[in-house]
C-alpha positions in Angstrom: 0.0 0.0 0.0 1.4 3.6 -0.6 -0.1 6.9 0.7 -3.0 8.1 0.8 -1.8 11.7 2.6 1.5 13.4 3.4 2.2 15.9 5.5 4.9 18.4 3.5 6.3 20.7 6.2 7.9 23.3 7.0 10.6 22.3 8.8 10.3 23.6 12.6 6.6 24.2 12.4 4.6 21.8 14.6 5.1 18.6 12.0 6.7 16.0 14.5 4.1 17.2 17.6 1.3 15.8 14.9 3.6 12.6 14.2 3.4 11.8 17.1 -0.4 12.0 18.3 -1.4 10.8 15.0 0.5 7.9 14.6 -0.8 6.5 17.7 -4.8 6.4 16.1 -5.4 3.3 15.0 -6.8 3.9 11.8 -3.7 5.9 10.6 -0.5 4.0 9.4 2.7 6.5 9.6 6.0 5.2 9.2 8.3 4.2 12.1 10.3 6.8 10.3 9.0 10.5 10.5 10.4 11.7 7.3 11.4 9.3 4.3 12.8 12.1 1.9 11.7 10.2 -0.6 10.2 12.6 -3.2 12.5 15.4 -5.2 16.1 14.5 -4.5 17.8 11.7 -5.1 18.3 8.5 -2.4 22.7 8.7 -2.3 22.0 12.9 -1.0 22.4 13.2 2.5 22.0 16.7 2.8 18.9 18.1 1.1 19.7 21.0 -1.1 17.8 24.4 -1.6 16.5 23.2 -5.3 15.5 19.7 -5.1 17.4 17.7 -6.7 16.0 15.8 -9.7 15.5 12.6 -10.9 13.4 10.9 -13.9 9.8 10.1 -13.4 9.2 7.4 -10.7 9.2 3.4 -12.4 8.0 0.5 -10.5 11.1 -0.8 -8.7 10.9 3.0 -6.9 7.9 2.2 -6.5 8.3 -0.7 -4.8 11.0 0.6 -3.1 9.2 2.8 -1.5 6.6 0.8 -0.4 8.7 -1.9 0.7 11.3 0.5 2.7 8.7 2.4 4.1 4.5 0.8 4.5 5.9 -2.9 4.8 4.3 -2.8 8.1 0.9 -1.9 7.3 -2.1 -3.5 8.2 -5.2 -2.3 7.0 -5.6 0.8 8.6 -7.5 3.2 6.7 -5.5 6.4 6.6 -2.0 5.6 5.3 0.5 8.9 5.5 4.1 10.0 5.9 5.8 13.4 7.0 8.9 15.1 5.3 8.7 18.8 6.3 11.2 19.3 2.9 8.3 18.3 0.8 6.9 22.0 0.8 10.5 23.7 -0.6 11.6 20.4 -2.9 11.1 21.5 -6.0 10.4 18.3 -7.9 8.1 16.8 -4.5 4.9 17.8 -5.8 5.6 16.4 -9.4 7.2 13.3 -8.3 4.1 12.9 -5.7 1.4 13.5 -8.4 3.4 11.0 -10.6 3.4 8.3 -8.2 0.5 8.6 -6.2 -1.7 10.6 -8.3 -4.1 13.9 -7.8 -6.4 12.2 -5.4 -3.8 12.5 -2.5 -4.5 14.9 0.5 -1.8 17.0 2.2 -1.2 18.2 5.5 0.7 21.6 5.9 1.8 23.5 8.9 2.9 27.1 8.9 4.8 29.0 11.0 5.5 33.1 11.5 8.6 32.5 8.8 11.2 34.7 10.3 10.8 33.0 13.9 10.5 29.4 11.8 13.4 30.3 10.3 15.5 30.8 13.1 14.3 28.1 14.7 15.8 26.0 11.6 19.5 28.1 12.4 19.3 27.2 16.2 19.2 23.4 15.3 21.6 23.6 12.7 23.9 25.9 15.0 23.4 23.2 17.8 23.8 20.5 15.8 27.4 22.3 15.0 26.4 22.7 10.9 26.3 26.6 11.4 28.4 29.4 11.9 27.6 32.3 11.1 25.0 34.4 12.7 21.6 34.4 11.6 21.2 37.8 10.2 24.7 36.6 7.7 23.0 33.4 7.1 19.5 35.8 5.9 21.5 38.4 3.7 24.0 35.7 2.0 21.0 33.6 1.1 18.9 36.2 -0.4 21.8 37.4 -2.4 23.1 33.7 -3.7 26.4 33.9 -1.3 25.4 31.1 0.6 25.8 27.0 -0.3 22.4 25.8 -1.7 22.0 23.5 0.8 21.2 26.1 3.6 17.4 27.3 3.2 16.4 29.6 5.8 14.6 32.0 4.0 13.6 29.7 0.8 11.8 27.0 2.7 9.8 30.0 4.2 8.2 31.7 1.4 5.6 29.5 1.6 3.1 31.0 -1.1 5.7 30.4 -3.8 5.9 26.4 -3.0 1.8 26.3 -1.9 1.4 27.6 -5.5 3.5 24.7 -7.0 1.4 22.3 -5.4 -2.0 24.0 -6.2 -1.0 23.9 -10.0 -1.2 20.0 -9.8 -3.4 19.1 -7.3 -7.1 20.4 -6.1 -6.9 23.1 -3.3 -9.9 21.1 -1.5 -6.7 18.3 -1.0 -4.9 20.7 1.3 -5.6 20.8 5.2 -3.4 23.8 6.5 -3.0 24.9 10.4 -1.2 28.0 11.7 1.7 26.9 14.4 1.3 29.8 16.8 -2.5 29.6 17.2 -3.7 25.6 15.6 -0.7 24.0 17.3 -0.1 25.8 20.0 -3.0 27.1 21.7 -5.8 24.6 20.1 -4.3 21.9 19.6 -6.7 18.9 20.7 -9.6 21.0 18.6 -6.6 21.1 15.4 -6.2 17.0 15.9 -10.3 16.5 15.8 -10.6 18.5 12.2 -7.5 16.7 10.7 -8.6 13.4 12.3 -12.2 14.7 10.2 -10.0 15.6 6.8 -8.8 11.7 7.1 -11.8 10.7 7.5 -10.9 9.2 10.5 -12.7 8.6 13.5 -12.9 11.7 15.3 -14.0 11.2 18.7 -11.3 9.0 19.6 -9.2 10.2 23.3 -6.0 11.2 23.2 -2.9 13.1 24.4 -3.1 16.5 23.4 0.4 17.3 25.4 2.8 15.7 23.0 4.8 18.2 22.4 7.3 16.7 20.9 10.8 17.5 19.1 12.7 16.8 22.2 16.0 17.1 20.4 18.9 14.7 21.8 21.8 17.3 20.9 25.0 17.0 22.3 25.7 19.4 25.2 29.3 21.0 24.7 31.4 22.2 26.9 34.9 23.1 24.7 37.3 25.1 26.9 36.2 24.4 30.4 38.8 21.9 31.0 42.9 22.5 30.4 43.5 20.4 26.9 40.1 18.6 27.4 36.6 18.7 25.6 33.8 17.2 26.6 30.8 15.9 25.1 27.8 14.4 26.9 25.2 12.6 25.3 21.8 14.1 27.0 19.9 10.4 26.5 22.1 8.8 29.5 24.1 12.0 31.0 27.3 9.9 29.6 30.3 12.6 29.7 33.1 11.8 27.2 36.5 13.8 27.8 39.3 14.2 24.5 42.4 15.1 24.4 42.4 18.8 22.6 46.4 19.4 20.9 47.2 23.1 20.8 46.4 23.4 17.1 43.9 20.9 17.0 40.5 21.0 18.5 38.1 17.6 18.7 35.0 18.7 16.6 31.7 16.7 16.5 31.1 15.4 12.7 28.2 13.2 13.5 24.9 13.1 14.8 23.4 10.9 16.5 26.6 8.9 16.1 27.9 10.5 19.4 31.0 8.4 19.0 32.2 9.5 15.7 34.9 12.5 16.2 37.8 13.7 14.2 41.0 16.2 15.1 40.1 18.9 13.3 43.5 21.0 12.6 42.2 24.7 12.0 44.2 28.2 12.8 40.8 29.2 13.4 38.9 26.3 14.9 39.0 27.4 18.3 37.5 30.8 17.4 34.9 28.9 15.3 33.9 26.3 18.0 33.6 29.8 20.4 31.2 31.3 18.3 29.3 28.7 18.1 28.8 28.5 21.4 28.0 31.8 22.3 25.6 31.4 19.4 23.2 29.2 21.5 22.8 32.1 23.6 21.5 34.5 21.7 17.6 35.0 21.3 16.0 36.2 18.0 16.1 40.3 17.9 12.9 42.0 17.4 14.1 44.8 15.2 15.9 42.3 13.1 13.1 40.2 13.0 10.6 43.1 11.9 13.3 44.1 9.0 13.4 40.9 7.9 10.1 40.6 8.0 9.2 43.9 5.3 12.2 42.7 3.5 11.3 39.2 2.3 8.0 38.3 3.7 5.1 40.3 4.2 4.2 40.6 0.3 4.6 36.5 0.0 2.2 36.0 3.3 -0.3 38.3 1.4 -0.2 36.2 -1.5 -0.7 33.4 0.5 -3.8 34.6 2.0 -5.0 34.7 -1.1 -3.9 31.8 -2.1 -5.2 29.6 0.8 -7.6 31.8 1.9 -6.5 32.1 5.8 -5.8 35.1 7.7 -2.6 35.1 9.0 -2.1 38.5 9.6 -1.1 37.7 13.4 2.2 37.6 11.9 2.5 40.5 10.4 -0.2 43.0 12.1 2.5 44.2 14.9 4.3 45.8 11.8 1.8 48.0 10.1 
């Protein structure tokens, strides 16, 4: 069996709370797997790029791949789905989706205020050590092409320009879309109940409406507290790791969840790296630069959206007029 609904994103909106209360119903069959990543870039890409990444139309043996790899375990539940927030930004997704599962599919989509989802998106990558620069550098390189493809802050939130992509292949009465700061957040069990309706699930069903989820297992780091020591602690068990740190060399976590897997990283500037990283995870989103980002790159787009989706989302926005 394949899909009958998927849940396309955004990344850091709300998409793993509603994994985890929906996989739980027992007429819904999710993967063990949140996200499969299997729609618009290709299987040997580990890091998903700003454009997805293309491949010819779907066959059968993908097909069967990704049934096999991924609903292997179903059994005869009604509503079969999967969730890949990078659906809603890949650029061949909603092509490759229509090709293999047709127009009757249904989507679920989550929005988010898109300057706070987008730093959201930073803090993780900063805390999972796969950032550097400060967020405002990250903003301004993007928007001008400065920045690697595979960072997509402020692409993966213009959501009108992706919603549009998808409404040009599939019927807008497919589309179920909820607000993060008001849906998820503040009314969430009433949220559940009308997705749960969308499904055409049962409804009335109890359940946990506390499972708040995306409790992140990131390393916590403490670089320079010890002389010629770093340590590492994996949060799961409180485990603390200590490494020997050679004065031009610095150990530097490469993998994650593979706590284990750590390199010498030789760098003149690795320690001032490492340092900013750290102070980094400090810092809270600023309001001013939030409301300049906001008029910069986003208000016109959430307009179009409106329009688009017909949803007032001006709760976002309204504190700037």
């Amino acid at each position: 069996m394949l899909p009958n609904w998927i849940g396309i994103g955004p990344p850091r909106a709300g998409t793993t709370t509603l994994w985890e209360i929906l996989r739980h119903h027992p007429d819904i069959y999710l993967p063990v797997s949140k996200e499969t990543h299997f729609f618009g870039i290709k299987e040997s890409v580990s890091v998903v790029g700003r454009r997805g990444i293309t491949f010819p139309g779907l066959n059968a043996s993908e097909k069967a791949r990704y049934e096999i790899n991924f609903f292997s375990s179903y059994k005869g539940q009604k509503s079969i789905g999967e969730i890949t927030p990078g659906y809603i930004y890949y650029d061949m997704a909603p092509v490759e989706i229509a090709r293999l599962l047709g127009d009757n599919v249904k989507f679920l989509v989550t929005l988010r205020h898109p300057v706070k989802r987008a730093y959201s998106q930073y803090m993780f990558n900063v805390r999972n050590l796969l950032e550097t620069s400060s967020f405002e550098e990250t903003m301004t390189a993007e928007s001008s092409a400065r920045r690697s493809i595979d960072v997509n802050y402020l692409y993966s939130s213009l959501y009108a320009n992706h919603i549009n992509e998808y409404f040009r292949l599939f019927p807008k009465e497919n589309f179920f879309f909820t607000v993060f700061e008001t849906d998820i957040c503040q009314n969430i069990e009433k949220t559940i109940r009308k997705i749960l309706t969308f499904l055409e699930v049962d409804h009335s069903l109890s359940f946990n409406p506390k499972l708040k989820l995306n409790r992140t297992l990131l390393p916590q780091i403490n670089y320079f507290e010890k002389e010629g020591k770093a340590e590492i602690s994996k949060p799961d068990t409180g485990e603390t790791y200590s490494y020997d740190v050679l004065p031009d060399t610095i150990v530097f976590l490469t993998g994650w969840p593979d706590w284990d897997k750590i390199i010498n990283h030789p760098s003149e500037n690795c320690k001032k790296t490492l340092l900013r990283i750290k102070n980094n995870l400090k810092k809270e989103l600023d309001p001013d630069l939030e409301a300049n980002l906001m008029k910069k790159f986003f208000v016109g787009n959430i307009k179009t959206l409106e329009d688009l989706i017909k949803v007032d989302l001006s709760i976002w926005y309204a504190n700037l007029m």
